[in-house]
C-alpha positions as a printed Julia matrix, in Angstrom:
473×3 Matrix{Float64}:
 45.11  82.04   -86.24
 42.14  84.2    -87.31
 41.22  84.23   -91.21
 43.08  86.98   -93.66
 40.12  89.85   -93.37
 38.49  90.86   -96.56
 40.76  93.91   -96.7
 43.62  91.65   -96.74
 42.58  89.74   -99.93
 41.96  93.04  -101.48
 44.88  95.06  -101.17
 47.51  91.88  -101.63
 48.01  89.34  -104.53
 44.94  87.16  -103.84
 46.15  84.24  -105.84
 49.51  82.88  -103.47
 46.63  83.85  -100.59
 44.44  81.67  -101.54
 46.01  78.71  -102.78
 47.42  78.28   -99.12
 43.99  78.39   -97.94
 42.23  75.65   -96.8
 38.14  74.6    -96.79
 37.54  76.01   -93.52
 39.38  79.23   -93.71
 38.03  79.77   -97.23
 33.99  80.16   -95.83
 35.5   82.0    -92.64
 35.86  84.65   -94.92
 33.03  84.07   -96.76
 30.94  84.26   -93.21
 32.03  87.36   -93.01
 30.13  88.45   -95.66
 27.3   87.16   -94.01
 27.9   89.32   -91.16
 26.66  92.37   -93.06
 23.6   90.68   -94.31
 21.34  93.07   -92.12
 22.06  96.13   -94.16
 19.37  97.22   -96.76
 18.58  94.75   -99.37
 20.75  97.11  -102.15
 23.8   96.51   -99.79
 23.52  93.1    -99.77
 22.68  92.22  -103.45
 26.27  93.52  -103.65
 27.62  91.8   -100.9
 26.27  88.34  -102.12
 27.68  88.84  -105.47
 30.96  89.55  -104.25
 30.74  86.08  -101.74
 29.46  84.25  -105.69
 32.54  86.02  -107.1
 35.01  84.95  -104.21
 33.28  81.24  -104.02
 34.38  80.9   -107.5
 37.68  82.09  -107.49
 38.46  80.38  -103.49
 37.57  76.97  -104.58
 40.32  74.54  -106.02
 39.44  72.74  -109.05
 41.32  70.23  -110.55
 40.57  68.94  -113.85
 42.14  65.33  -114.63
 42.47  64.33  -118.6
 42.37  60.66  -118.63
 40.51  57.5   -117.23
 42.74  54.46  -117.43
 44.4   53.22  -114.35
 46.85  55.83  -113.23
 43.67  58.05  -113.53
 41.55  56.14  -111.74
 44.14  56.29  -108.85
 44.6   60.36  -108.82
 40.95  60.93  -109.11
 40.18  58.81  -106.04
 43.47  60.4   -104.25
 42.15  63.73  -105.0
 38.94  62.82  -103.54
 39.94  61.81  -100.56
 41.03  65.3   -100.03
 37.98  67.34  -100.99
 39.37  70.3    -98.29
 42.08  70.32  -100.62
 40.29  69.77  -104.34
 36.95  71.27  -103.36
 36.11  70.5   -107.41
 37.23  67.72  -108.94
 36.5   66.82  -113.15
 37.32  64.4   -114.85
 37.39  64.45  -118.59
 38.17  61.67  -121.72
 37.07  60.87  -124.88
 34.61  58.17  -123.57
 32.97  59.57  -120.75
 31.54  56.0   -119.69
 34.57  55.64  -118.3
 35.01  58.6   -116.62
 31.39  57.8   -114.93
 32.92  54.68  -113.66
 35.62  56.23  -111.9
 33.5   58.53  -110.3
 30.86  56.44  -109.33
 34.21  54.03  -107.94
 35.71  57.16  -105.88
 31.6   58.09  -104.84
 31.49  54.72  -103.22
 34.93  55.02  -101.91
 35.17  57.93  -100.49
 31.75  59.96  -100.82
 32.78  62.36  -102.84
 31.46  63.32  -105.9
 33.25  63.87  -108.93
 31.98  65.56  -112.12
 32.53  64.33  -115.75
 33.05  65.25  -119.33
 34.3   64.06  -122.92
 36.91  65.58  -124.92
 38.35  64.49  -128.22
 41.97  65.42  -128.21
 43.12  66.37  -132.0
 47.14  66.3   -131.66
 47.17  69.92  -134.3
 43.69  71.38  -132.97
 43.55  72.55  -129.79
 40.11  73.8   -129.67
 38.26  71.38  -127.87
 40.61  71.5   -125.07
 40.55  75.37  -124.57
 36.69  74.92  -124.9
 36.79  72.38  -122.06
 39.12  74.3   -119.94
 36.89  77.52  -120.85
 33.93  75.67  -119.33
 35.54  74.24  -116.2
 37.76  76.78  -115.25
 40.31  74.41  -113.46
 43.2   75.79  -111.57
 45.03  73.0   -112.66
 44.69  70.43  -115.43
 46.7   66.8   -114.5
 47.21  65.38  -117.89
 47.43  61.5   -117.75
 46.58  60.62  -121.69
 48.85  59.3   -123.55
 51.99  61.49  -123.54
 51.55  61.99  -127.17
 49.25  64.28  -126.6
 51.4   66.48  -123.9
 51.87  69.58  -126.43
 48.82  70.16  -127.78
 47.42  70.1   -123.68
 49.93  72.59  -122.88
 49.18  74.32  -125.47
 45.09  74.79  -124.96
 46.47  75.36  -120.98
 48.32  78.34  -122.26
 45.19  79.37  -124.16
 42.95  78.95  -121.07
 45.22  80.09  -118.18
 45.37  77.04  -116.62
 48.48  75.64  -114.69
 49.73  71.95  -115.87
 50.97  68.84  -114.7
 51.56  65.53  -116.34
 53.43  61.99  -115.7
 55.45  61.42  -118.74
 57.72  63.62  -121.25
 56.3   63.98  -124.72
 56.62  61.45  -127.56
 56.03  61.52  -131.07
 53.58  59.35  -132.09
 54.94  58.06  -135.03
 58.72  58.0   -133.35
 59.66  55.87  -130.21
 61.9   58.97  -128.17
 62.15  59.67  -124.51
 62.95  63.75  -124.4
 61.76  66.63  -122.46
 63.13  69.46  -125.44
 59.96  69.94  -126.88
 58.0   70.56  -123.55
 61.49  72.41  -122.17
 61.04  74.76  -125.18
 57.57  76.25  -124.18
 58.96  77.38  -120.8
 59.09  81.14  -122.47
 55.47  80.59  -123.36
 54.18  79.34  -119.57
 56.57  82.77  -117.81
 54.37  85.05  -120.19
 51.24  83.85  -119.46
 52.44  83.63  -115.73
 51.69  79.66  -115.4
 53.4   77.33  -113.82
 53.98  73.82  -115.69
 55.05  70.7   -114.1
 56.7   67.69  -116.14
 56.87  64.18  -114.75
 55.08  63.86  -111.32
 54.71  60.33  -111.41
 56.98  57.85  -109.34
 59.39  57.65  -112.03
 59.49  60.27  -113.49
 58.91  62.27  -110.52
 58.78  60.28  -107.28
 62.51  59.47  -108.02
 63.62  63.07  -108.94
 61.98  64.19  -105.51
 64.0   61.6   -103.94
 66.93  62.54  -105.83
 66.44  66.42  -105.04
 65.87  65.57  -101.1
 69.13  63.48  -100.94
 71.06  66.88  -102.66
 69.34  68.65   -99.82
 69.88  66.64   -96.74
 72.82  64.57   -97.4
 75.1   65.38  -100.06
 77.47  68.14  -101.1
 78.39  66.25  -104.18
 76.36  63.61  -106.01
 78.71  61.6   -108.51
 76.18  58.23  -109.23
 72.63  58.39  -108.91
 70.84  54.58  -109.77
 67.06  54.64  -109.95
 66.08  50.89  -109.68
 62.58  50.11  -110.27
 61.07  46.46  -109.26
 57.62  44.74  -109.15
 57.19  41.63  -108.19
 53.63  41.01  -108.26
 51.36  38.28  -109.86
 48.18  39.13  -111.71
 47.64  36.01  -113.11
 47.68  36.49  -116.61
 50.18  34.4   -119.03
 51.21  37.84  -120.37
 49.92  41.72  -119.78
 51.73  45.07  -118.98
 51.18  46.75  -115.75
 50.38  50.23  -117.63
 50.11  51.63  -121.11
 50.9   48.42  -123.51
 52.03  50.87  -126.09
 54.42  52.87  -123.89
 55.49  49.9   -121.84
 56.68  48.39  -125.09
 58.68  51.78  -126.73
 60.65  51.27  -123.42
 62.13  47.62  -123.92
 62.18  48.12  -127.18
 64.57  51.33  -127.54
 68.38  50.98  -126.77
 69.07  51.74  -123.77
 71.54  54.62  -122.09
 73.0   55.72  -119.31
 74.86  58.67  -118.13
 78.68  58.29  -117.64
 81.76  61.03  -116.91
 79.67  64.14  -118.68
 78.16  62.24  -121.9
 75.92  59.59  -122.96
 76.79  55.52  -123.26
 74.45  53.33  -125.51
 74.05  49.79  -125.48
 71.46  47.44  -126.91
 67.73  47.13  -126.14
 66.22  44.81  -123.33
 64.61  42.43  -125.75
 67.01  41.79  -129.0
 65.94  39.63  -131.71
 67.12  35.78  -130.94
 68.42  36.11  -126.9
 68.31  37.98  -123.65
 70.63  40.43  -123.64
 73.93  38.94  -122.34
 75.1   42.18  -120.23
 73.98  44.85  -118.2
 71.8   43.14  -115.92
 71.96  41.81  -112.63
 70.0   40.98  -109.47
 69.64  43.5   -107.13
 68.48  42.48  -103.49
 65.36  44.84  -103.16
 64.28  45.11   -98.95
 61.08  43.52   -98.49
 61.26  41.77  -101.49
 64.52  40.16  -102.56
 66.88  39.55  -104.89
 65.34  40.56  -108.9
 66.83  40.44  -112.07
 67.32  43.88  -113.0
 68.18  45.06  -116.71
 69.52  48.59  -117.88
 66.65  51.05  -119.47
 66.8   54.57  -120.91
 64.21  56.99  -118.56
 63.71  60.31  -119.83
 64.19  61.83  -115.58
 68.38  60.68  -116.13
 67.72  63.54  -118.76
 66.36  66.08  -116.37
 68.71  64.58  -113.76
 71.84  65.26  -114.58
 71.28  68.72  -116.15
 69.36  69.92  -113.12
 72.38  68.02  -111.12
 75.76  68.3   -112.95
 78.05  66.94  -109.97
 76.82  63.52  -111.54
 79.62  61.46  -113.06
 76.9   57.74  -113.42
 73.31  57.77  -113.73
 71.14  54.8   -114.64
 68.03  53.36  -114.7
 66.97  49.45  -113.53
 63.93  47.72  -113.9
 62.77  44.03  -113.27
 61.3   41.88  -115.98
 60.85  37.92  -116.35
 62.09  35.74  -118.25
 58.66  34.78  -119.7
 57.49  38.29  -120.16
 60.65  38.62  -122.05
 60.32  35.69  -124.17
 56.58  37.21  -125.49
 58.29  40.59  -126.28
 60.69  38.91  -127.61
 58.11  37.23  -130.12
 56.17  40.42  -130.57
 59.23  42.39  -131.61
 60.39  39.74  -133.88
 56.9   39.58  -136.22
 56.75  43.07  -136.12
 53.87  44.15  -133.52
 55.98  46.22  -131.31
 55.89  48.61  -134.38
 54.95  52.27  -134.19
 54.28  53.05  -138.06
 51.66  52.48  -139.76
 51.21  49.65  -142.01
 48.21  48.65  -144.65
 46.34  45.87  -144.31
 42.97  45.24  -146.13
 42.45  48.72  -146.85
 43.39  49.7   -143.91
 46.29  51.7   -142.12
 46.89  49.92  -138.52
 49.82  50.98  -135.88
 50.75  47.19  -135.03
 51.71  48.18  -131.15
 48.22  50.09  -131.05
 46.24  47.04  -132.64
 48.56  44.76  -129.72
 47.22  47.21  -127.14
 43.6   46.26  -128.07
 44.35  42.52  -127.55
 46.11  42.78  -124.02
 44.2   43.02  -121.19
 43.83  46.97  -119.62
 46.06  47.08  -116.92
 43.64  48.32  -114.79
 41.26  45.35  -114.95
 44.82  43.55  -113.01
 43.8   45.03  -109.82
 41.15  42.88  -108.07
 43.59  39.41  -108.03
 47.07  41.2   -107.73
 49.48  40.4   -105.15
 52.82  40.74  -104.28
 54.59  44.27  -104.08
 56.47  46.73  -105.94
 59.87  48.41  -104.55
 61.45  51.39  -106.56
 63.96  53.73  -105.15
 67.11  55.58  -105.54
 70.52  54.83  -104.78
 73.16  57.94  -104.47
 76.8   57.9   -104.24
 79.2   60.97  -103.51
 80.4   63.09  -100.87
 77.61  63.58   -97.88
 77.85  67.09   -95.79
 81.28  66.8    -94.42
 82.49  65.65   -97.87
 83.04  61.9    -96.38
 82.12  59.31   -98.57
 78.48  58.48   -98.66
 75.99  55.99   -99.93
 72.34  56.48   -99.43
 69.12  54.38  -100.47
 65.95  55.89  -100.5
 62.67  54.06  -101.62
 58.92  52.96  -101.09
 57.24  49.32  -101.19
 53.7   49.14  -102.41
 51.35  46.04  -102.01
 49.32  45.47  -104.52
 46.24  44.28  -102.66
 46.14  47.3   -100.02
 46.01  49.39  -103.04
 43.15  47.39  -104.34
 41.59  48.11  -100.81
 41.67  51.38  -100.77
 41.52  52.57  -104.83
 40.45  49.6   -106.35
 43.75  49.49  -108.48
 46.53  47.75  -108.68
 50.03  49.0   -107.16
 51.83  50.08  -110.45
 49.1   52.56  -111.39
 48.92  53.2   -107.61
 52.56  54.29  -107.23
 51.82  56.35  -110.58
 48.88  57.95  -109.77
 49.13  59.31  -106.3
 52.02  61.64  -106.95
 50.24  63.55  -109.16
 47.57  63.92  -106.29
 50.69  65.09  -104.23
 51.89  67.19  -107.24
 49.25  69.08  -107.53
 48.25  70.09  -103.91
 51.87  70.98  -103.3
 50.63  73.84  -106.13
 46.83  74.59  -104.8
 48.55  75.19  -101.08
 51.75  77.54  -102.48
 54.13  74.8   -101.5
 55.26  74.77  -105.08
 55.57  78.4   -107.21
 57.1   79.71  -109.93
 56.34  80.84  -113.66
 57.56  78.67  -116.48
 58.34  74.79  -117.22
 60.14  72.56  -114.1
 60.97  69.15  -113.74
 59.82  68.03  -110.18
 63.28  68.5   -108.7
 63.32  71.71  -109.15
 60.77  72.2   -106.98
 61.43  72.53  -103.19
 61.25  68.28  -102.38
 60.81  68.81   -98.9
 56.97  69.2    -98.57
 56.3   66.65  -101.26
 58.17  64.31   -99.3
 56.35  65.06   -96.4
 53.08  64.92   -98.12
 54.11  61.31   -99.61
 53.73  59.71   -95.61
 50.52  59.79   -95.23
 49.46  60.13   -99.46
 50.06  56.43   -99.36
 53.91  56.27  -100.8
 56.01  56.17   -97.26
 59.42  55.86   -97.64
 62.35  54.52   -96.53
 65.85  55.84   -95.98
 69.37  53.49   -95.87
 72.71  54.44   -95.49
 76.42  53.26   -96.0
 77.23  49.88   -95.54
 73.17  48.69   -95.32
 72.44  49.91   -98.81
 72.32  46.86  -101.51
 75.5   46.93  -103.98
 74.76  48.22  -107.49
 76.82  45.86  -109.7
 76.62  47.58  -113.38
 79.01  46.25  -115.87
């Protein structure tokens, strides 16, 4: 199919145009200004800055806020696919470590990737909207710490730049998992005509694709939708979290909740003062991987979920832990350094759970001697197309050391990191439109899932009498 002519970009709406053009189509068109070159010289000092002017707003730029693991994973992704992100930044307060991500996904892949430094203030927005001024990303992936999330939307808004991140905004003084602050600027994004996606990690996001794609395909009514989440690798250390120390520790530390006949059930946190917590566990048998202990959580995408999906009578959310990583944040909670306050010592005001996250080990520096794999996936209960009864299992295994191979990262910040990747080319090609603030399943999951084959997160579908029971109190 020949390239849109120039006359074609002019008289429609260039931008849905061009984000569903690719490398090669983009200088197609550009040749064509090349064509006219032989005209007088006056001619084509006019036609050359029309081909700067079209360069600059033809190429895709991405602009990634971050460099810890999950970071490290989308920027490599991203480059990978330079017909798709023909400009890739990265930008973080210590630009060190951007370098070494770029000079990682350089070696990698070949591709280079610029940097930058920000400093994020969580009430100024300035230096953001300065960085965003200077860049001019069509998209900004946000993968900071999700304290941050408003502020970033807000300097987006301020720039005109489109938005993605991985996790729902938090307080940074308060432990909550809740989209209604992010929900809330939805108004704002429709009036500046930007689109604004929450969540497009695995899960959050991978699961709600999943969860959107089983609505689609399979079910006329959903009425239980279980998101269980496993990793059974070994990185060798007597204790570490697989991501963010801080937000890894909120999570097991909050009660927990799950969604049942049209309102919300609490019940105690994962780690409790003296013991284990004596229900609401079990061991799910997980396909390539076996049977794991599996304990009740609050996610913030059962929020999303069953607003965006009301048919839903049950929805929960299952992780694996050990006993032994238990036992230490069982420890930590009980002298007080899972704490989010601040509290004065010497002088000083220290966040315990932020002065803990300088003692553990990054998660990314896990990668080189992980093994072992990680399984999450949803299960889905209801009525399927002919309104028989239906159960369905959807999910993706990860090894730890292929994603060492390829990204130099370990397979938590792996499955985390490429569906931003995913995320954000689905927007760049026109796959996914729309003004406003959306959760990933309300975006059309068909293409995403697609894309996830050959992204690195295939998946597997099981149904009816092969899918593993769910045994919740």
């Amino acid at each position: 199919m020949p390239p849109p002519t120039l006359l074609t970009i002019y008289f429609l709406d260039i931008k849905p145009i061009v984000y569903r053009l690719n490398a090669i189509t983009k200088f197609a068109i550009l040749q064509q200004f090349v064509d006219v070159l032989t005209v007088q010289s006056a001619v084509c000092k006019i036609y050359l800055s029309l081909a700067i002017i079209l360069i600059k707003i033809f190429m895709n730029k991405v602009l990634i806020l971050g460099a810890g693991g999950v970071a490290k994973v989308t920027a490599v992704k991203c480059a990978q696919q330079p017909e798709v992100f023909n400009e890739i930044v990265m930008a973080s307060r210590t630009k060190a470590k951007c370098d070494a991500i770029a000079e990682a996904a350089k070696r990698l892949t070949g591709t280079t990737i610029q940097t930058d430094s920000v400093e994020i203030d969580l009430n100024d927005k300035t230096s953001l909207v300065e960085l965003f001024n200077k860049h001019r990303p069509n998209i900004c992936i946000n993968l900071v710490d999700p304290y941050y999330d408003l502020v970033i939307m807000e300097a987006c808004l301020a720039a005109k730049v489109n938005y993605m991140d991985t996790a729902n905004y938090e307080p940074i003084d308060e432990a909550k998992l809740r989209y209604d602050e992010q929900w809330a600027m939805s108004d704002k994004f429709k009036e500046a005509g930007l689109l604004a996606v929450l969540g497009c990690g695995f899960d959050p996001g991978v699961s709600q694709a999943m969860t959107a794609y089983a609505a689609k395909h399979y079910f006329n009514e959903m009425q239980e939708l279980h998101i269980m989440d496993c990793n059974a690798g070994n990185h060798g250390h007597v204790f570490a979290t697989n991501f963010s120390p801080e937000i890894n520790l909120r999570e097991v530390a909050a009660p927990a909740r799950y969604w049942n006949n049209g309102k919300w059930e609490e019940v105690g946190a994962v780690i409790t003062p003296t013991a284990p917590r004596a229900d609401w566990h079990f061991a799910f048998d997980y396909p390539q991987i076996g049977p794991k202990e599996t304990y009740l959580l609050y996610h913030e995408e059962l929020q999303s979920l069953v607003k965006n999906f009301p048919t839903l009578k049950v929805a929960t959310f299952g992780m694996t832990f050990g006993e032994q990583y238990l036992a230490h944040l069982r420890v930590l909670q009980n002298v007080g350094m899972t704490r989010v306050d601040e509290v004065e010592y010497d002088g000083c005001k220290v966040v315990p759970v932020k002065f803990l996250k300088k003692l553990l080990p990054d998660p990314a520096s896990l990668a080189k001697n992980y093994t072992g794999k990680t399984n999450i996936g949803c299960v889905v209960k209801g009525l399927g197309k002919n309104n028989e009864p239906k159960t369905y299992y959807i999910y993706n295994v990860c090894d730890h050391h292929q994603c060492y191979l390829e990204t130099e990262s370990q397979g938590v910040s792996y499955t985390a990191g490429v569906p931003p990747m995913t995320g954000a080319k689905m927007i760049l090609q026109g796959h996914w439109q729309g003004v406003g603030v959306f959760n990933v399943e309300q975006m059309n999951p068909d293409p995403f899932m697609q894309a996830l084959m050959t992204d690195g997160l295939p998946w597997v579908e099981v149904f009816d009498q092969d899918v593993p029971e769910v045994k919740w109190n």
